[in-house]
ZAMARGU-4260 file (C-alpha; in steps of 0.2 Angstrom, whole numbers, plus 5000, padded with zeros to 4 digits):
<rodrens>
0) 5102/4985/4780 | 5110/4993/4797 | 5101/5006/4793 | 5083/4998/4797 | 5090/4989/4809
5) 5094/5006/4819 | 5078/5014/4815 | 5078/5031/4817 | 5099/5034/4818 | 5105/5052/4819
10) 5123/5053/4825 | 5120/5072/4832 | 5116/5075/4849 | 5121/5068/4864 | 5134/5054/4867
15) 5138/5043/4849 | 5145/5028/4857 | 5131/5026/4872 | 5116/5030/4856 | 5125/5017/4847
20) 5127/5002/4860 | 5109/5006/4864 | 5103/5003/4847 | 5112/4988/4844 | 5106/4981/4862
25) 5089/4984/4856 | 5089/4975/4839 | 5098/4961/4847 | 5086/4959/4860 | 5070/4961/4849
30) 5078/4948/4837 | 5079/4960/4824 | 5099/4954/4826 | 5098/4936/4827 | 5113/4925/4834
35) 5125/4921/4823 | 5122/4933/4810 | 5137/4944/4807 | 5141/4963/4807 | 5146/4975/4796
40) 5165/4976/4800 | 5169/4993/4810 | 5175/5004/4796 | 5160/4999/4785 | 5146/5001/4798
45) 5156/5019/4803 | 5154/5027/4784 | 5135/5021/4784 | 5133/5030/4800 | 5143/5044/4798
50) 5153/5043/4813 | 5172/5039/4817 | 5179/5022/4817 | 5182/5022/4836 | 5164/5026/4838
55) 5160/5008/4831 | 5174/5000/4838 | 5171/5006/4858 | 5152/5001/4854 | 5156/4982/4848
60) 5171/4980/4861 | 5157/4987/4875 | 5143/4975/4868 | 5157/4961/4869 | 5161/4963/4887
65) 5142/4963/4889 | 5140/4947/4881 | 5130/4953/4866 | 5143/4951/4851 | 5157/4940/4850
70) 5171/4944/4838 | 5183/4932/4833 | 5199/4935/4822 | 5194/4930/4804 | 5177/4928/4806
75) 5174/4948/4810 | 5159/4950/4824 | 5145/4940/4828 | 5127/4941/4837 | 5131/4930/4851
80) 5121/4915/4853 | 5107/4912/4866 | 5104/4930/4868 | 5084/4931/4876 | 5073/4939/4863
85) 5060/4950/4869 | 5042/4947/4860 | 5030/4957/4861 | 5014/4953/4873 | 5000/4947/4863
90) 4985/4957/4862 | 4976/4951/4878 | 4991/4954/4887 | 4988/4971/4888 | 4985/4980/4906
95) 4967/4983/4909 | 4961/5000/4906 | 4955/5010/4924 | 4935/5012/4925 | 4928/5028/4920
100) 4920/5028/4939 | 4933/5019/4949 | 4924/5018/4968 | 4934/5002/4974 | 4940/5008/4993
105) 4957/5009/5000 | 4966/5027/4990 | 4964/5045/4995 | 4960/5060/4983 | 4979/5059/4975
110) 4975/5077/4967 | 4974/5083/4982 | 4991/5077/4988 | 5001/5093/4994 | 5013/5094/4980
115) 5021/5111/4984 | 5020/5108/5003 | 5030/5092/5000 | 5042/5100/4988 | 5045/5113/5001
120) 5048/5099/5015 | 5061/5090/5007 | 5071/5104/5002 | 5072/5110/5021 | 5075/5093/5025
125) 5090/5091/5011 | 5094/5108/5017 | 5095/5103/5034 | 5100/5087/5034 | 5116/5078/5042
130) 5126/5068/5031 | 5126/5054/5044 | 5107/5054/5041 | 5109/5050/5022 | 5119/5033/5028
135) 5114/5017/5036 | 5104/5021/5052 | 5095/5014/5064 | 5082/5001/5053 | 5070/5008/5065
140) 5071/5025/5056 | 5079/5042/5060 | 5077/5050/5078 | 5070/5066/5070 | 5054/5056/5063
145) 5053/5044/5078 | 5053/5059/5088 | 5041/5068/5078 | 5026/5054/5077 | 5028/5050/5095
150) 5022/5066/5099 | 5010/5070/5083 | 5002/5052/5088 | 4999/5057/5108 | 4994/5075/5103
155) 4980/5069/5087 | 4978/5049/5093 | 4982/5047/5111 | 4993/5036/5107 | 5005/5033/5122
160) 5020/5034/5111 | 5039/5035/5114 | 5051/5036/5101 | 5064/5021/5106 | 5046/5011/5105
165) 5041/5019/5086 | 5048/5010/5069 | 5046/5018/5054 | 5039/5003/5039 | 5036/5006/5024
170) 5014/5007/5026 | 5004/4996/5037 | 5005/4981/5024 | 5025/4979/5028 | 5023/4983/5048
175) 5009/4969/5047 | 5020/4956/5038 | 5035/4961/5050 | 5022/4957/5066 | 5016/4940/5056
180) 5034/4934/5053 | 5039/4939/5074 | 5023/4932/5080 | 5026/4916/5070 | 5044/4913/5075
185) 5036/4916/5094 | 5023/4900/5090 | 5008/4912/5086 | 5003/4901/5073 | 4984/4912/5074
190) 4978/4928/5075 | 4960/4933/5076 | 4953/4945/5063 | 4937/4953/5061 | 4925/4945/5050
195) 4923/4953/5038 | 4937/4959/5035 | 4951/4966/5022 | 4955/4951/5009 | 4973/4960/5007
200) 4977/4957/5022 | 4972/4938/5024 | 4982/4935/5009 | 4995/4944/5019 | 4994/4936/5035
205) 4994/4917/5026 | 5009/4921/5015 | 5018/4924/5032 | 5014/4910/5041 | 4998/4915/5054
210) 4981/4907/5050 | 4968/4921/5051 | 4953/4915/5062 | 4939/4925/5060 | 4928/4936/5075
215) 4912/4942/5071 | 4908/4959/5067 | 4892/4969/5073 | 4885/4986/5074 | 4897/4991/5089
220) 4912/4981/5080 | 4922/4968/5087 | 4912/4955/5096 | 4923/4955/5110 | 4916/4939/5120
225) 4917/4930/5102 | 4935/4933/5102 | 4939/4926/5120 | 4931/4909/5116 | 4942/4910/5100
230) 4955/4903/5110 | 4967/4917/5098 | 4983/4923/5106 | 4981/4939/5097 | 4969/4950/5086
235) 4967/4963/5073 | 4957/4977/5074 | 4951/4994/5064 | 4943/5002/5079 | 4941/5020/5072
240) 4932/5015/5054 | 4934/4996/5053 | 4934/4990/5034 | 4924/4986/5027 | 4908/4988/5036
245) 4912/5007/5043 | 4908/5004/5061 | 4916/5013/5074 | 4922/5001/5090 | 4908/5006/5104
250) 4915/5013/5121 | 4907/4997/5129 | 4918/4986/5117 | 4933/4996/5117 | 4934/4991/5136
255) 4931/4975/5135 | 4944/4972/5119 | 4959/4982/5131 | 4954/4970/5148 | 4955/4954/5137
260) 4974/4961/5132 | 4976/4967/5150 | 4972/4948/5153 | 4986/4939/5143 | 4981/4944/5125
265) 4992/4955/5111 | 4981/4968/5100 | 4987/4976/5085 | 4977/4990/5080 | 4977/4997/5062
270) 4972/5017/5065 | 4964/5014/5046 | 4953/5030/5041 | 4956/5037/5058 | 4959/5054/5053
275) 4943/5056/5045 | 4927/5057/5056 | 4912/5070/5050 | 4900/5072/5065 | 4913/5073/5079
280) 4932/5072/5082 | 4937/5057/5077 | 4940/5045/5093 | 4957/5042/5101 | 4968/5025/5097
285) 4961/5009/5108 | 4982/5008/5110 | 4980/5020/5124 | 4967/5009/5135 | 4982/4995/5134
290) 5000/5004/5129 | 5009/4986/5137 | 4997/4973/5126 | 4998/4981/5108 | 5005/4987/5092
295) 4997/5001/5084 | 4999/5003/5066 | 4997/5019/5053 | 5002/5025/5038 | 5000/5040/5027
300) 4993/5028/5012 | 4974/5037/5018 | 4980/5054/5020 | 4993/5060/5010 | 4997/5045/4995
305) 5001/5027/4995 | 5013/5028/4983 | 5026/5035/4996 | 5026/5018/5004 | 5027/5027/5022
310) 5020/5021/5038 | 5024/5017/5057 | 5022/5005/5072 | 5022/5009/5089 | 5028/4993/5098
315) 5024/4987/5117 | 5040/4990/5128 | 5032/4983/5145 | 5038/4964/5151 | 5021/4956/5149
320) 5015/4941/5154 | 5016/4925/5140 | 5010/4931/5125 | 4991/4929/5127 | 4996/4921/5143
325) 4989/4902/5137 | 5001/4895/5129 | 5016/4899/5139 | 5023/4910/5125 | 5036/4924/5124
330) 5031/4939/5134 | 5026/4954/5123 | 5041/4966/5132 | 5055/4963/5118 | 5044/4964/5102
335) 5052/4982/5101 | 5068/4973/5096 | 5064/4959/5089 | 5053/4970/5077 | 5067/4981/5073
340) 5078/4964/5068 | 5066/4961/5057 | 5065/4978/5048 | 5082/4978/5047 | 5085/4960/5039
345) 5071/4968/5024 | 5076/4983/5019 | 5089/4990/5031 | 5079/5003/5034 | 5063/5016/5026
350) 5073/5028/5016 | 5079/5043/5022 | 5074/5059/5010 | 5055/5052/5015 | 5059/5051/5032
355) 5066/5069/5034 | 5051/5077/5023 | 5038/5069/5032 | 5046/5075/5050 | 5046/5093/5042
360) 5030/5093/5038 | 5025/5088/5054 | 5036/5099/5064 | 5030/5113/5054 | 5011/5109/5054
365) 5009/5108/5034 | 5001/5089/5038 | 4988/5096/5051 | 4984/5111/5037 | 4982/5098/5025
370) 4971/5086/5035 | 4961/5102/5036 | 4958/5105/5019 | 4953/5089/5014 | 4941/5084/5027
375) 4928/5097/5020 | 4931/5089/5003 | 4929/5070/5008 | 4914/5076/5017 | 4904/5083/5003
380) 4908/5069/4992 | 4901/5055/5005 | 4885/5069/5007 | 4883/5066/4987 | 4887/5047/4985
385) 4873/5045/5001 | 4861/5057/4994 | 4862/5049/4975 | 4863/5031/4982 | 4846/5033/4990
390) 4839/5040/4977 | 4846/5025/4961 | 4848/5010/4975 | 4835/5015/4990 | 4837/4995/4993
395) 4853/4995/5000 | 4857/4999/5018 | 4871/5012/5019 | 4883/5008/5034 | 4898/5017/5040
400) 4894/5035/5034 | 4902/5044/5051 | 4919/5043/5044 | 4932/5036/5034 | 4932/5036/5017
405) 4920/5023/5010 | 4902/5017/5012 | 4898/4999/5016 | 4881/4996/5005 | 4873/4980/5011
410) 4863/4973/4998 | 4844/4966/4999 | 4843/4948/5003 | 4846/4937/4987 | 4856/4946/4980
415) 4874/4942/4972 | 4886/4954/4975 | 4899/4947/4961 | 4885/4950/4951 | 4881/4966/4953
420) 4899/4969/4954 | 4902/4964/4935 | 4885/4974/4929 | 4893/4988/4937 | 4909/4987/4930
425) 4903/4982/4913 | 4896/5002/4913 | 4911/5008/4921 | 4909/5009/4939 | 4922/4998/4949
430) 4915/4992/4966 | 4922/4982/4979 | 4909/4964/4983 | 4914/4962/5003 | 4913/4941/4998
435) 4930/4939/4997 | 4935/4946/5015 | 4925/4935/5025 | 4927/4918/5032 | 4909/4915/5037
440) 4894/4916/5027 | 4886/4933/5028 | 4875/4947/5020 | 4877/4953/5001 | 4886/4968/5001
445) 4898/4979/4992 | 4911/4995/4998 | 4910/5011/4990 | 4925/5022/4988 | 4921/5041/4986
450) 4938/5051/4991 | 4944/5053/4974 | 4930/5057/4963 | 4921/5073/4964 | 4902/5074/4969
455) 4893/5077/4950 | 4904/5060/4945 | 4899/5051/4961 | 4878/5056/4956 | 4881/5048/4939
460) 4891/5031/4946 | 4875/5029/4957 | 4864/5029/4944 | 4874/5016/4934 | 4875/5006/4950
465) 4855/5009/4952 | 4855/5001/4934 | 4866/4987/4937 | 4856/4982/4951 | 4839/4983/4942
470) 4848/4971/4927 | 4853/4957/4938 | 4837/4959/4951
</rodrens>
């Protein structure tokens, strides 16, 4: 009987008495041992398994103390009542398997993610490390990184950046729930969006406490004369590649945006997609038009992975005026510090192995080389998603093909974009419908991802798409 109860039991190799408790944890939690129900006594159980007494005895006495057994004198020892039992999930539990043509936006080409480079940077960075730097720091992250980005983000972004204003987070989504939470404590109860926008990050903004109001979007970007009669305090742009329509914020609009920030207001820019422009350098960070009146967010989610969970915000240091100057707020001087309470009541800090690798690979240029190599690639792969989307859905207006890493398809009139999204996917292509990110009525639409599928499987998710949209008109 014990026997089936330990499955596959073979006392050699590796630590008897840890092999043991394990086992017996296991049957115990998947009910295969049910409270109540006695064990072999230790001597009997040892000659089954073919181990020494003191095996059996250390593994009950451990199981004991962890309130799986109970022994008792006279009565041997028992499954301890009340024990949790683990049931298996029913069928339709099970996780949804990926798309054969997964093109929903937001995740680089993670085969292209510098595996050797990064290898190589955290091992000079273990190599050179301090112990003090594998302790409790500063929350706002070590000197070396802050050092590092301040001057990579004034060198590639023109960012005016200095390192006691830079807080390293753990990618734009934590930095954005930090900001919420301060601006919420300050009585910034609103913050302006653009419309439409990334559902994430209304979820994101609402489960901190700020109300997103919505700006209209046009083919410069931000409406910026819409946003001043918003009566909003502050506002959140994607200058460079705003998602998800792909437009770039015009020169005209990217003065207007910094004088009503000049004038009282806060903006938080998210650099998303910046580092990816294909038919000229990419434009420089709206931050440096208004270095006093915003935060300016990035991450390596879009470059390298966003499984490293890596990311930075370069916080306002000037004294300010009232935040957005109309409701007699806090000035937007201090959100340096306040900021960095708030990162340090989270997490206590981004950890530090990261850190160190990531300040390596700037110092030694491995992340320019690598932005290099994958530009060309992200290229050729929007030139092969264009091409085939004009050829299997001519109807749909392609948008935001400059830059970035997606293509923002609006769809003719009449069309539903949930729709076409299920056809799609029920032939193995994943889109993104832009629906759910806005807060006003607007055009049928749905976003493209490309960066991490090569060109021949893009041409044959177009077609699919192409026939998806012929099935439901």
């Amino acid at each position: 009987m014990v026997r089936e109860l330990l499955v596959a039991w073979e006392p050699a190799g590796g630590e008897l008495t840890g092999r043991l408790v394990r086992a017996l944890r296991d049957a115990v939690r998947e009910g295969r041992l049910v409270g109540g129900e006695r064990l072999p006594a230790s001597r009997a159980l040892a000659v089954e398994l073919g181990v020494s007494r003191g095996v059996v005895v250390e593994a009950y006495e451990q199981l004991a103390a962890e309130g799986y057994l109970v022994g008792r004198r006279g009565s041997g020892t028992r499954v301890a009542e009340g024990v949790a039992v683990e049931r298996p999930e029913p069928a339709g539990a099970v996780a949804e398997a990926e798309p054969p043509y997964d093109l929903k936006p937001g995740t680089p080409d993670l085969g292209a993610f510098p595996r050797a480079a990064w290898a190589g940077a955290v091992r000079k960075a273990l190599q050179g490390a301090a112990n003090r730097e594998l302790g409790y720091g500063d929350p706002a992250g070590l000197p070396r990184l802050r050092g590092e980005l301040a001057a990579y983000l004034g060198r590639v972004r023109a960012v005016a950046a200095r390192p006691e204003r830079v807080v390293v987070v753990s990618g734009v989504g934590q930095g954005l729930a930090l900001l919420a939470g301060v601006l919420a404590r300050r009585g910034c109860g609103r913050i302006a969006v653009e419309d439409p926008g990334s559902p994430g990050t209304l979820e994101l903004l609402r489960a901190h406490g700020v109300e997103p109001v919505g700006v209209p979007v046009d083919e410069e970007g931000l409406v910026v004369r819409e946003l001043a009669a918003s009566g909003a305090e502050a506002v959140l742009v994607t200058p460079a590649h705003q998602y998800p329509t792909g437009v770039a914020l015009s020169a005209r609009r990217r003065g207007e945006l910094a004088a009503w920030a000049r004038a009282g207001g806060l903006v938080v820019e998210d650099d998303y997609d910046a580092e990816f422009r294909y038919d000229r350098e990419p434009l420089g960070a709206v931050q440096g038009l208004a270095p006093e009146r915003t935060v300016y967010l990035g991450s390596l989610s879009k470059t390298l992975a966003p499984g490293l969970r890596l990311g930075w915000a370069v916080l306002p240091g000037g004294s300010g005026s009232g935040l957005g100057g109309r409701s007699g707020g806090r000035s937007a001087g201090g959100l340096v510090e306040e900021f960095r309470e708030a990162k340090r009541y989270a997490d206590l800090g981004t950890g530090a192995v990261d850190q160190l690798a990531f300040a390596a690979l700037l110092e030694g240029g491995g992340y320019d080389r690598h932005l290099r190599a994958v530009r060309p690639r992200y290229r050729a792969r929007r030139d092969a998603l264009a091409a085939a989307l004009g050829e299997h859905l001519p109807q749909a207006v392609l948008r935001g093909v400059a830059a970035g890493l997606h293509l923002y398809a609006e769809l003719p009139s009449g069309t539903g974009e949930r729709e076409l999204a299920a056809a799609a996917l029920r032939r193995g292509v994943r889109v993104a419908p832009v629906g759910p990110g806005r807060l006003a009525p607007g055009p049928a639409a749905v976003a493209l991802g490309y960066a991490g599928t090569a060109e021949r499987r893009l041409r044959e998710a177009a077609a699919l798409l192409g026939a998806a949209y012929r099935e439901v008109g």
